[in-house]
C-alpha positions in Angstrom: 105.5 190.9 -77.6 103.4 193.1 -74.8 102.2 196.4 -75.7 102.6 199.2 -73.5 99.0 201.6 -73.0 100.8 204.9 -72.2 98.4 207.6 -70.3 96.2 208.2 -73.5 94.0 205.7 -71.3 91.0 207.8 -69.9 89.9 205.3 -67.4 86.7 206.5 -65.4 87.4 204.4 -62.1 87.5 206.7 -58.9 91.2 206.1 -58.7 91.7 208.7 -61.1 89.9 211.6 -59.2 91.8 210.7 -56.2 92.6 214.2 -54.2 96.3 214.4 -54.1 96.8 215.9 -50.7 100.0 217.1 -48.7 100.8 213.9 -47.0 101.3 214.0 -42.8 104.9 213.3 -41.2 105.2 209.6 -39.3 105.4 211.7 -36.3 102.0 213.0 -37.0 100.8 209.9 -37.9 101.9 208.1 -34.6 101.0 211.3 -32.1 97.4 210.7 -33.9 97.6 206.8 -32.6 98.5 208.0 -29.4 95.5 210.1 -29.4 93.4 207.3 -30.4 94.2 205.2 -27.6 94.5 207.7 -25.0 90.4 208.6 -25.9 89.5 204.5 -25.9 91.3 204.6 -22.3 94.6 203.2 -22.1 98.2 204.4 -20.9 99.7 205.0 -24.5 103.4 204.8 -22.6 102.8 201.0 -20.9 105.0 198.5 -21.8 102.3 196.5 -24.3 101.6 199.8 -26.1 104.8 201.8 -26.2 105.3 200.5 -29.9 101.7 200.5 -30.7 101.6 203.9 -32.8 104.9 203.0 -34.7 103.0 199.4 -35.6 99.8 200.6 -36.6 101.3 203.1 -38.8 103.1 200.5 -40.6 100.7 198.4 -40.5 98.7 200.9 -42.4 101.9 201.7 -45.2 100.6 198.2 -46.0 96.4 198.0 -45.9 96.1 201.3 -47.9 99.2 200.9 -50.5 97.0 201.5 -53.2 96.7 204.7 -53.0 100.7 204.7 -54.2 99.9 202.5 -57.2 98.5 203.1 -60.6 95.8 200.8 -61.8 96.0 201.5 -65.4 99.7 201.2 -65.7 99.4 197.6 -63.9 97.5 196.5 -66.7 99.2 198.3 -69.4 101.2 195.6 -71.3 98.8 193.4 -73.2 99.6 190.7 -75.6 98.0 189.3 -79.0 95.6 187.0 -78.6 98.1 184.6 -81.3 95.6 181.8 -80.6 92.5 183.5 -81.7 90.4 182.5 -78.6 87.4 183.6 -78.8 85.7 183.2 -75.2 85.3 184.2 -72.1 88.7 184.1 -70.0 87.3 184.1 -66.1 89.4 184.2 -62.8 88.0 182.9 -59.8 88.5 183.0 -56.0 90.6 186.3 -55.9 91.3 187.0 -52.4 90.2 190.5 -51.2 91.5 192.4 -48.1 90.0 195.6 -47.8 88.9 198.7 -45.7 85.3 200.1 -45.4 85.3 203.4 -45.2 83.1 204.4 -43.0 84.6 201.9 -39.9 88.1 201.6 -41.4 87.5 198.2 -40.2 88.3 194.9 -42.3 86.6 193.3 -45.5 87.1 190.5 -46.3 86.5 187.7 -49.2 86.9 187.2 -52.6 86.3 188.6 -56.2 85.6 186.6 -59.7 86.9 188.3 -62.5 85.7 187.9 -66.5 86.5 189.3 -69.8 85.8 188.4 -73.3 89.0 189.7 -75.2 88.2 191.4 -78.6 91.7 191.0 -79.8 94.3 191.3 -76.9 94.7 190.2 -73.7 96.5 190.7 -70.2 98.9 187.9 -68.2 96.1 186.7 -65.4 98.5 187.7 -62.6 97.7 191.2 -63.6 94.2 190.9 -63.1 95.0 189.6 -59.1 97.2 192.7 -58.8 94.2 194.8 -60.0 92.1 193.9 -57.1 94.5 194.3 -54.7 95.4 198.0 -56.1 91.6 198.6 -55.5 91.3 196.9 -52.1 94.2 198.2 -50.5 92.1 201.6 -50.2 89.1 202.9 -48.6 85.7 202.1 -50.1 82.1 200.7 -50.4 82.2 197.7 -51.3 80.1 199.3 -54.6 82.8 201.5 -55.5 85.2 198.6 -55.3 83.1 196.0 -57.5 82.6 199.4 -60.2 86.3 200.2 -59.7 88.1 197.1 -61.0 85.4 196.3 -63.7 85.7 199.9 -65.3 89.4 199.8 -65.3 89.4 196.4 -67.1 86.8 198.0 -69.5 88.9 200.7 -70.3 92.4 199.2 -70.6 91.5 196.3 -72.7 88.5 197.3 -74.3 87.2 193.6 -74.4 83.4 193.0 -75.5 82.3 192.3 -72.3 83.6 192.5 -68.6 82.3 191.0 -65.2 83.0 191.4 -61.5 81.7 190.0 -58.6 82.9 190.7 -55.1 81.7 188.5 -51.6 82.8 189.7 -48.8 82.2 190.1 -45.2 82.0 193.1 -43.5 83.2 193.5 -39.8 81.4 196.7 -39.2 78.3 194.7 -38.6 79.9 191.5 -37.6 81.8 192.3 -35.0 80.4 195.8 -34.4 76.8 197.9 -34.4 74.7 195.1 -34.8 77.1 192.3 -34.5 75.7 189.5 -36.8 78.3 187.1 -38.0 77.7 184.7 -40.8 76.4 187.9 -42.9 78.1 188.7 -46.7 77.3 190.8 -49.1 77.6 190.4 -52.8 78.0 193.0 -55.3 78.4 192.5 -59.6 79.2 194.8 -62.6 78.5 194.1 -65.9 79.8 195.8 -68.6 79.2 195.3 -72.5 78.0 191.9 -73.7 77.9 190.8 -70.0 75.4 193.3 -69.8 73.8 193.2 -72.7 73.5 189.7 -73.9 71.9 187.1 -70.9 73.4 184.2 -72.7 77.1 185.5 -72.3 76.0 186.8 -68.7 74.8 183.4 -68.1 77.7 181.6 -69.5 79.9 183.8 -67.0 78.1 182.9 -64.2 77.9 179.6 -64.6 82.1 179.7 -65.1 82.2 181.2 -61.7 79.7 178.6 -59.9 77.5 179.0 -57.6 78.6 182.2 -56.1 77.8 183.7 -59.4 74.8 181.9 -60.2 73.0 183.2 -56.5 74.3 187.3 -57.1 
């Protein structure tokens, strides 16, 4: 049977610290769009941008819906490890959809995921939710990669824990100085991932060669 974590969790991910501020009307919201594309220009009230505030602002219920979920609840049922496995348990090719913060423009790739339980584990579906929780927010890229490893850290409390985000970044592909083909790649390693370079190694080699270049 899965075991509930109830809030006794003290998880250090930034998700925690979030400022929980008085949220602005969708009237607000869409007079701000309006705004937005009045100052780029445009006639807000044409006929191809009449609905364009009322869109974007829905549109943007759904890039930033993590702010409205918890990340240590999502991974709060575990279950016993009944097999006794004893090694590391990776998931690969996770895609990511995410925000910069400093553009609110578009990031986009994919995260690896690895643990090495110490006695329970969490359904793998869990661990896909997790980086969606995380992307669907504004962030570094960094924060994001420290984010989802921390939370796993702290929830399972396995012996080791490693993340790896690639992603590319339209704020300099298709803005500033506009080089396409560009990614960036970010890792955390936490406990024997960190610590021992033979487990480290053995998780980058699961992952391939995304892994192995980081």
């Amino acid at each position: 049977m899965g075991e509930t974590l109830g809030t006794k969790m003290n998880t250090k991910t930034a998700s925690n610290d979030l400022v929980r501020r008085a949220r602005p009307s969708r009237e607000s919201a869409e007079e701000a769009v309006r705004t937005l594309i009045e100052w780029a220009g445009d006639n807000p009230d044409r006929e191809g941008l009449v609905g364009t505030p009322a869109r974007l602002v829905k549109a943007y219920e759904e890039f930033f819906l993590g702010y409205h979920e918890d990340p240590v609840s999502l991974l709060g049922t575990t279950f016993e490890n009944v097999a006794d496995y004893d090694d590391i348990i990776v998931l690969r090719d996770i895609r990511v959809e995410s925000h910069c913060e400093h553009h609110i423009v578009p990031i986009l790739g994919r995260a690896h995921i690895g643990y090495l339980p110490s006695g329970r584990v969490v359904g793998i579906s869990k661990l896909a939710r997790l980086v969606d929780v995380f992307a669907r927010r504004m962030q570094g890229q960094e924060a994001l990669t420290a984010e989802i490893a921390h939370t796993i850290n702290d929830v399972l409390e396995p012996r080791g824990v490693g993340v790896i985000v690639e992603a590319a970044h339209q704020c300099i592909t298709t803005r500033g100085i506009h080089k396409p083909g560009v990614s960036m790649v970010t890792h955390c390693m936490l406990g024997c991932f960190r610590d021992d370079p033979i487990k480290r190694q053995d998780f980058l080699s699961m992952v391939g060669e995304t892994g192995r270049s980081s």
